[in-house]
BAFI-3210 file (N, C-alpha, C; in Angstrom, 3 decimals, decimal comma, padded with zeros to 6 digits):
// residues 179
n [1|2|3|4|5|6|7|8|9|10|11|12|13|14|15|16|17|18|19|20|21|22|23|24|25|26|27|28|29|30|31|32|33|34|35|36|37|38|39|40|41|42|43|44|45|46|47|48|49|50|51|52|53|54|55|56|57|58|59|60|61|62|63|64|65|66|67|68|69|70|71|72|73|74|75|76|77|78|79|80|81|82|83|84|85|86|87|88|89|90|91|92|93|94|95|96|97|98|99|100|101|102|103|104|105|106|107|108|109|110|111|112|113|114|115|116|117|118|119|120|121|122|123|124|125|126|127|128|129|130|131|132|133|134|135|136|137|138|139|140|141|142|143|144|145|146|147|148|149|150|151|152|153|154|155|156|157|158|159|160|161|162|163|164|165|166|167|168|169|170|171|172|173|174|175|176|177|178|179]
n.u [000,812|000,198|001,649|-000,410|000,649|000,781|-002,485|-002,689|-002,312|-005,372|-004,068|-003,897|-005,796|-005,908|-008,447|-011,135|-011,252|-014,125|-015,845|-017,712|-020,364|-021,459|-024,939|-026,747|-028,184|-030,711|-031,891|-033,461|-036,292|-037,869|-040,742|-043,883|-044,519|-048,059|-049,634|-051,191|-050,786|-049,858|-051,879|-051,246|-049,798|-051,129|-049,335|-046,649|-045,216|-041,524|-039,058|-037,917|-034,882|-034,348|-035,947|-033,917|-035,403|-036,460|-035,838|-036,454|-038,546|-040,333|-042,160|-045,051|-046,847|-050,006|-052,867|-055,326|-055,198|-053,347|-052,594|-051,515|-049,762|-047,737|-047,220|-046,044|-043,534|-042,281|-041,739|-039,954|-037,826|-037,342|-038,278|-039,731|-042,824|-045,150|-048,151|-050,139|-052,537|-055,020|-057,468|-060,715|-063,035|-061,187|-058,843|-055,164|-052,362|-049,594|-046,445|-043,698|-040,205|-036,894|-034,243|-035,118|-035,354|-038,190|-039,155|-040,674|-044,281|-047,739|-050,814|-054,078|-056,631|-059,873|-063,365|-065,275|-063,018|-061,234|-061,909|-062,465|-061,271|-058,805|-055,638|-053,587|-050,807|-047,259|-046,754|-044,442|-043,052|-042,038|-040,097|-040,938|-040,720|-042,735|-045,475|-048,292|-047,185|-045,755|-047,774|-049,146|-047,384|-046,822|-049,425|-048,683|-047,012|-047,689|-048,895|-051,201|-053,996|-054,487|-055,172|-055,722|-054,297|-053,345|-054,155|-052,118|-052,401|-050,271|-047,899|-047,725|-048,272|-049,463|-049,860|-050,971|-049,929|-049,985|-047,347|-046,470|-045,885|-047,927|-047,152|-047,858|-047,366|-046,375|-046,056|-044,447|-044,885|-043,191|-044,209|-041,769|-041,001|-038,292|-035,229]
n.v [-001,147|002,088|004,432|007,142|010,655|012,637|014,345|017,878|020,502|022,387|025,532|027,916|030,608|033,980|034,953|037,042|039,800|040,556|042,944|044,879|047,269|050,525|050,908|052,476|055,927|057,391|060,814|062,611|063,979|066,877|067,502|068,343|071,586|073,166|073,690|076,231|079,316|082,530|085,992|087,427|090,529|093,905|095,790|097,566|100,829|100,465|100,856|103,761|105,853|108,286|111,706|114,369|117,194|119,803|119,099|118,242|115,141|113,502|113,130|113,136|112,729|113,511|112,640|112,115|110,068|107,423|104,697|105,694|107,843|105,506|104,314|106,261|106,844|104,508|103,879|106,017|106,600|103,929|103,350|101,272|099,565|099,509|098,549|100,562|099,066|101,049|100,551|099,398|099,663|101,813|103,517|101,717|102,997|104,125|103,857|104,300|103,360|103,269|101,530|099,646|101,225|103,462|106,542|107,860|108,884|108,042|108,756|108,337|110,817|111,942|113,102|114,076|114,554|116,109|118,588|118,971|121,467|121,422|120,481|118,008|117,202|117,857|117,223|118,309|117,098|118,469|117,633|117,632|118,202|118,474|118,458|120,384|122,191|123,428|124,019|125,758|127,802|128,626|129,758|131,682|133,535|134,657|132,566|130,603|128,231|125,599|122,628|120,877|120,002|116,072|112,859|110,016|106,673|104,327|106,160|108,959|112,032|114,953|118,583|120,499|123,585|127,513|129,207|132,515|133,388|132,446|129,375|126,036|123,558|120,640|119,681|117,470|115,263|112,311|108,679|107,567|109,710|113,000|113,240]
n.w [000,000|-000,738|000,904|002,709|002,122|004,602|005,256|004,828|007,289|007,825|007,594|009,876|010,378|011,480|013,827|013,276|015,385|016,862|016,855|018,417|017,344|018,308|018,958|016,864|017,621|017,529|016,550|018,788|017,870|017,809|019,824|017,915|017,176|017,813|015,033|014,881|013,901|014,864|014,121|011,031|011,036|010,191|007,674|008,632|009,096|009,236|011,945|012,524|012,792|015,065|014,602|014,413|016,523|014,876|012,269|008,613|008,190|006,739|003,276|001,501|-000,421|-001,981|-003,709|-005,939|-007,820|-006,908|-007,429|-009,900|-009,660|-008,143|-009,886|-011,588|-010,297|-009,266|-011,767|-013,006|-010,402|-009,320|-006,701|-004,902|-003,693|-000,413|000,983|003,273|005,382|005,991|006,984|007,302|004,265|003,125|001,267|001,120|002,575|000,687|001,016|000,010|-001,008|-001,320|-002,517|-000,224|001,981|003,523|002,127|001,465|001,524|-000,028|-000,606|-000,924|-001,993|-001,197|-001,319|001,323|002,760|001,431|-000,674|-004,028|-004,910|-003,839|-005,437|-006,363|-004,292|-002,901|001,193|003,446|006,277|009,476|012,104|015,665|018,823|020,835|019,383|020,354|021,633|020,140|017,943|019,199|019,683|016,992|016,564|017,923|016,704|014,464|012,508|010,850|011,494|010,050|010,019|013,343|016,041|015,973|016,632|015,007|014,900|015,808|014,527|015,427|016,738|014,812|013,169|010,963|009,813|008,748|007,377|008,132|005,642|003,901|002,924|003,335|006,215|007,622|010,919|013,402|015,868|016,490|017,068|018,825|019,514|019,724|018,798]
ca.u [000,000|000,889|001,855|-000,091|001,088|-000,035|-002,988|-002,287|-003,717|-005,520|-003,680|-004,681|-006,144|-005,921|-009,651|-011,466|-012,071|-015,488|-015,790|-019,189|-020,916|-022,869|-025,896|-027,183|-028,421|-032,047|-031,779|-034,676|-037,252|-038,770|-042,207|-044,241|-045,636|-049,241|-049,966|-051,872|-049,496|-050,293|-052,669|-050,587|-050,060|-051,016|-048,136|-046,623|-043,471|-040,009|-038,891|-036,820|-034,127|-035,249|-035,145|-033,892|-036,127|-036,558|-035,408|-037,419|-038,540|-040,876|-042,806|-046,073|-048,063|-051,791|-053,554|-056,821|-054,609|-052,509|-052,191|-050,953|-048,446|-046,884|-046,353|-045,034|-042,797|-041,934|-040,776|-039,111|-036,562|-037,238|-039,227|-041,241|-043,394|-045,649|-049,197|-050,469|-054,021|-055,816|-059,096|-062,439|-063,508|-060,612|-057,464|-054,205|-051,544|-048,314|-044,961|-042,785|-039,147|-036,085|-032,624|-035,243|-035,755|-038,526|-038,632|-041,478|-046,205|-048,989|-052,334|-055,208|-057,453|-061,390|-064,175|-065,348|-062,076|-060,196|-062,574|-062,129|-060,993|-057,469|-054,949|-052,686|-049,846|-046,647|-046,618|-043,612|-043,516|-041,118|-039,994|-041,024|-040,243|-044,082|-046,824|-049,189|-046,844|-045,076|-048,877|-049,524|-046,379|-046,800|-049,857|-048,493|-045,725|-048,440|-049,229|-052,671|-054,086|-054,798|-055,229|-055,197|-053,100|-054,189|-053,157|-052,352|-052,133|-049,049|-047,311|-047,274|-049,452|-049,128|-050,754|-050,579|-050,202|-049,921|-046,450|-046,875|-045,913|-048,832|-046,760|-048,202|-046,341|-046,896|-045,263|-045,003|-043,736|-043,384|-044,471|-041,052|-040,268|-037,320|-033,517]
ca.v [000,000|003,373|005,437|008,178|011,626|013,421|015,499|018,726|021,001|024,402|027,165|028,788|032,163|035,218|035,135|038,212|040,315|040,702|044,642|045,680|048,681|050,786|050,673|053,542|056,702|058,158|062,118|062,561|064,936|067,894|067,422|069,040|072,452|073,378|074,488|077,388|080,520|083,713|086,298|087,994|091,901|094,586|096,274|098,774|101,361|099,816|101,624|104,562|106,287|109,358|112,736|115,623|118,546|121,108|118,198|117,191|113,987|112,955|113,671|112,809|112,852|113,688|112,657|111,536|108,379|107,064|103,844|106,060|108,246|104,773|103,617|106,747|107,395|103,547|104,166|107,113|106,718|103,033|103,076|100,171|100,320|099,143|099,240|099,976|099,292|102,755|100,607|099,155|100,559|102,679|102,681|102,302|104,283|103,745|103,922|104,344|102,431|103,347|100,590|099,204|101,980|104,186|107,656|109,059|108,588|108,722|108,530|109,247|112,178|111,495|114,122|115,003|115,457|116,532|119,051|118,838|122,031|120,865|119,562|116,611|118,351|116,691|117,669|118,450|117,240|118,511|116,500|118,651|118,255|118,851|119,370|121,001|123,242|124,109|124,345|127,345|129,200|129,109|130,940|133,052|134,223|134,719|131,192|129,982|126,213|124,558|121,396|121,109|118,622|115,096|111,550|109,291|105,960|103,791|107,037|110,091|113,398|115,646|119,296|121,373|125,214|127,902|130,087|133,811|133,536|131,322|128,348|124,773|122,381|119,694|119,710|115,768|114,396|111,062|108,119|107,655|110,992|112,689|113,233]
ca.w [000,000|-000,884|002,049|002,423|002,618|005,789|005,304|005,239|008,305|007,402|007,983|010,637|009,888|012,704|014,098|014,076|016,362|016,690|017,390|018,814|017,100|019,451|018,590|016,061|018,115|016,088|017,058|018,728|017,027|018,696|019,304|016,670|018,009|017,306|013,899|015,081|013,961|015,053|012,402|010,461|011,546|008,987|007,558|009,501|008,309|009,896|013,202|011,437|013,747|015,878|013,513|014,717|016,652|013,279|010,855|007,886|008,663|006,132|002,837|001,548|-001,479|-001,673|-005,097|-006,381|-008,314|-006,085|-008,508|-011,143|-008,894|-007,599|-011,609|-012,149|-009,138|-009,370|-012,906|-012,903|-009,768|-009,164|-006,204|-004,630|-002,217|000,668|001,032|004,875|005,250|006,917|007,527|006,160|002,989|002,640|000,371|001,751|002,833|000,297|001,682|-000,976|-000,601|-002,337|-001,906|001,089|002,982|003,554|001,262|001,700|001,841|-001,243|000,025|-001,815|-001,715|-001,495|-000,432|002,048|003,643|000,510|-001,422|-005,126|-005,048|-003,666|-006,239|-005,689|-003,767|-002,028|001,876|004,023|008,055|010,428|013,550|016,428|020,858|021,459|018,226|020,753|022,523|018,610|017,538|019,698|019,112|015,668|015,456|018,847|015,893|013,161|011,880|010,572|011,820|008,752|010,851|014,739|016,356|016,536|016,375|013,782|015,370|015,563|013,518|016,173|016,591|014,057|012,581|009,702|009,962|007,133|008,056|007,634|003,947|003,287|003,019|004,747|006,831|008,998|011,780|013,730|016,859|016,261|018,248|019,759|020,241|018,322|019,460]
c.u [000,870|000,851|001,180|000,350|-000,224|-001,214|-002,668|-002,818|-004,057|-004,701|-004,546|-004,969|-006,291|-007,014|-010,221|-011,779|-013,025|-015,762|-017,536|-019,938|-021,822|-023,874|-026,274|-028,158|-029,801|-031,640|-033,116|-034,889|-037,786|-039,837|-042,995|-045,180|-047,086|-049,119|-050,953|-050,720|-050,453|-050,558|-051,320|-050,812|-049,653|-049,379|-048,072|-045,184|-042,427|-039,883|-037,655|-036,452|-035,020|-034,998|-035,063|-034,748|-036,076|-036,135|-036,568|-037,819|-039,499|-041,719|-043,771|-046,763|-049,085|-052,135|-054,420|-056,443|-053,762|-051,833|-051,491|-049,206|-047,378|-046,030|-045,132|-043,033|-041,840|-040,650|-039,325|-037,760|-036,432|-037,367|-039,484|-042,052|-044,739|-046,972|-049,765|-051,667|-054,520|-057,325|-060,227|-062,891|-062,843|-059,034|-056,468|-053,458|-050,136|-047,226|-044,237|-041,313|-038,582|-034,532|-033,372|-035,979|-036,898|-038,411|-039,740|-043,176|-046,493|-050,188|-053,167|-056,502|-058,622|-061,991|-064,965|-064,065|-061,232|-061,312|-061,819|-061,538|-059,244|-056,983|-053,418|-051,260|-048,754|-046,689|-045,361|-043,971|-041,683|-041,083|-040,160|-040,718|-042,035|-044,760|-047,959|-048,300|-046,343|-046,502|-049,186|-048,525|-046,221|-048,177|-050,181|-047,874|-046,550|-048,873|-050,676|-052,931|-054,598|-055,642|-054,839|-054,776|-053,951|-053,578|-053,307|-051,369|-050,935|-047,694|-046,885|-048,692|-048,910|-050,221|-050,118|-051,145|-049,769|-048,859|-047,022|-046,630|-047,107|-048,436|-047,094|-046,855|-047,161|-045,987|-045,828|-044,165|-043,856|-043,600|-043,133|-040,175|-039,204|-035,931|-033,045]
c.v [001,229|004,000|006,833|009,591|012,171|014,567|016,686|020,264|022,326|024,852|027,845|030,280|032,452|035,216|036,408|038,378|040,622|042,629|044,639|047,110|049,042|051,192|052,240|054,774|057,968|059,481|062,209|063,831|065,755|067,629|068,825|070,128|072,458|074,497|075,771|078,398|081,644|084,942|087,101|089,664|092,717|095,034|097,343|099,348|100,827|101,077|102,514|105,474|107,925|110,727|113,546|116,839|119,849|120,696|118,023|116,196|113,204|113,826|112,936|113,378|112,767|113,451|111,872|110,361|107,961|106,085|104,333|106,838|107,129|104,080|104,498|107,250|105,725|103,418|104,995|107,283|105,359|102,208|101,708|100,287|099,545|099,113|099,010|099,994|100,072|102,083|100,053|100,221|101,695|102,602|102,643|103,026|103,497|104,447|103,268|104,079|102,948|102,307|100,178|099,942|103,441|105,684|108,804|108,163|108,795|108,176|109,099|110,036|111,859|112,582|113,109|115,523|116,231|116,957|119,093|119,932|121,975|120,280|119,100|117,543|117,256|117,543|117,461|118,086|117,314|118,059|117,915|117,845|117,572|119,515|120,247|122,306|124,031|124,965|125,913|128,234|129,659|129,828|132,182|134,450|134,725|133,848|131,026|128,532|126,273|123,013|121,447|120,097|117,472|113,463|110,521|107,793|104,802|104,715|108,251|111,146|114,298|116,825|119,546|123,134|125,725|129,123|131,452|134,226|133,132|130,133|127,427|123,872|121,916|119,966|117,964|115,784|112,914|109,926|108,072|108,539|111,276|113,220|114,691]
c.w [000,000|000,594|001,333|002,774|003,558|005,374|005,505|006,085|007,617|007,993|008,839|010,376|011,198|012,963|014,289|014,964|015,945|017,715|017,703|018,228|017,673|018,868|017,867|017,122|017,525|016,951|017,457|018,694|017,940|018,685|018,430|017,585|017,144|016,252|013,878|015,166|014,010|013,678|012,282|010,982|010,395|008,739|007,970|008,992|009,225|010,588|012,541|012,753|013,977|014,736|014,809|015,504|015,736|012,156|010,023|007,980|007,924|005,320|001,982|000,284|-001,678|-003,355|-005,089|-007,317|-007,990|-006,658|-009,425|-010,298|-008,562|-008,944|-011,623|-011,327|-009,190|-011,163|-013,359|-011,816|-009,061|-008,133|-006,181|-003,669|-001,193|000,766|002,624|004,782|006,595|007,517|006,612|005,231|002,759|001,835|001,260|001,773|002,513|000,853|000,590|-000,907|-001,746|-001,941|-000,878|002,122|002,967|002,873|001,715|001,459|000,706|-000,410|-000,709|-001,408|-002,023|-000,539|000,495|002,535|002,569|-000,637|-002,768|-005,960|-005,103|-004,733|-005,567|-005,379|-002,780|-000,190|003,031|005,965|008,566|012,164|014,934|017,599|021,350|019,990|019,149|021,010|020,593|017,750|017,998|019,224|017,944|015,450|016,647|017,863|014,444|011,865|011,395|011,079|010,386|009,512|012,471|015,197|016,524|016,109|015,438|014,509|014,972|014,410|015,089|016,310|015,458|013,791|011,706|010,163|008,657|007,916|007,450|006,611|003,308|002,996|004,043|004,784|007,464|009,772|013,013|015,222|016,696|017,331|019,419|020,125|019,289|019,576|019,411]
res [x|x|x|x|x|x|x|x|x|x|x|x|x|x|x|x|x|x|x|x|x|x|x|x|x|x|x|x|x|x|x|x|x|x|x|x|x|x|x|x|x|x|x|x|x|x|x|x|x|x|x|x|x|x|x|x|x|x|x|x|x|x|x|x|x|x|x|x|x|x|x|x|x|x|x|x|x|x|x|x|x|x|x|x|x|x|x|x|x|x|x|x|x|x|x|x|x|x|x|x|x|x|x|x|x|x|x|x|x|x|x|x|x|x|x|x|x|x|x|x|x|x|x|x|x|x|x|x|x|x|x|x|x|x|x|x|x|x|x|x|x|x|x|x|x|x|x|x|x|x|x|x|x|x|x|x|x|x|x|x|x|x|x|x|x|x|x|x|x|x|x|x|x|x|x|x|x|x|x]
***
C-alpha cells in the first residue's frame, strides 16, 4: 500500500475580532408644536431712527390716483413700495421704498375730507419736541391752523399750519419721540 502523505492542516487564519458597534443613536425629534401661527399683523413702516427737533422727517403725497403716482414714481426713480391698510372701505396708505428703505407717503385724496378744489400736492412734516406746545407758538408768531393737532395711530401726533408767507407744513412728533 501506498503510504499516504499526511494530510495537510488548514492554515490557521488570525480570528477576528469581533468589534461591537454601538448601537445607532435616532436624534430625537422635537415634538411638533401646534400648527396654530399667530394672524398675520397689517403692515406697519419699519422703526426709522429718531429725527432731529426742526429736521425734515418725512414727505407725503396727496392725489386723487394714487395707482398712477406709484407707476409713475416707481418708474421714474425706481421706487417700490408698501401698502399699509388705513381701515375698512378705505385705500391704503403707500410707503414708498427706495434701496429698502422708507422715502417718503402717497395717500389718496377722497371728499369730504379733501374738497375737489385741492390739487394733488406733495406735503412736508417737520420733527417737532411737542406738536401742541409748537402748535400754539406758531400761530403766537403769526401762523394759521390749517389742521389742529391730533393723532395718527401707531405714527405720532401731528398738525398742519400755514407760516406767515402762506406756506403749509406739517409739523409731527413722532411716536417715539425725536432726538
Amino acid at each position: 500500500m501506498a503510504k499516504r502523505k499526511p494530510a495537510k492542516k488548514a492554515a490557521k487564519k488570525p480570528a477576528k475580532k469581533v468589534v461591537k458597534k454601538a448601537p445607532k443613536r435616532v436624534a430625537k425629534k422635537p415634538a411638533k408644536k401646534p400648527a396654530s401661527r399667530p394672524a398675520k399683523k397689517a403692515a406697519q413702516p419699519e422703526q426709522m431712527p429718531k429725527p432731529c427737533h426742526g429736521s425734515f422727517m418725512w414727505n407725503e403725497l396727496m392725489t386723487r390716483d394714487d395707482d398712477g403716482a406709484v407707476a409713475f414714481f416707481e418708474k421714474l426713480l425706481g421706487w417700490t413700495h408698501l401698502d399699509w391698510p388705513m381701515g375698512p372701505n378705505q385705500p391704503p396708505y403707500r410707503i414708498m421704498k427706495a434701496g429698502g428703505v422708507s422715502v417718503a407717503g402717497m395717500m389718496k385724496m377722497a371728499e369730504p375730507q379733501f374738497p375737489s378744489q385741492i390739487p394733488a400736492h406733495w406735503m412736508a412734516y417737520i420733527a417737532v419736541d411737542n406738536v401742541d406746545m409748537r402748535y400754539q407758538k406758531a400761530l403766537s408768531l403769526g401762523g394759521e391752523s390749517v389742521h389742529p393737532p391730533m393723532d395718527i395711530p401707531q405714527v405720532g401726533r401731528f398738525c398742519l399750519i400755514k407760516d406767515p408767507t402762506g406756506a403749509i407744513v406739517a409739523l409731527m412728533t413722532p411716536e417715539g419721540g425725536v432726538s
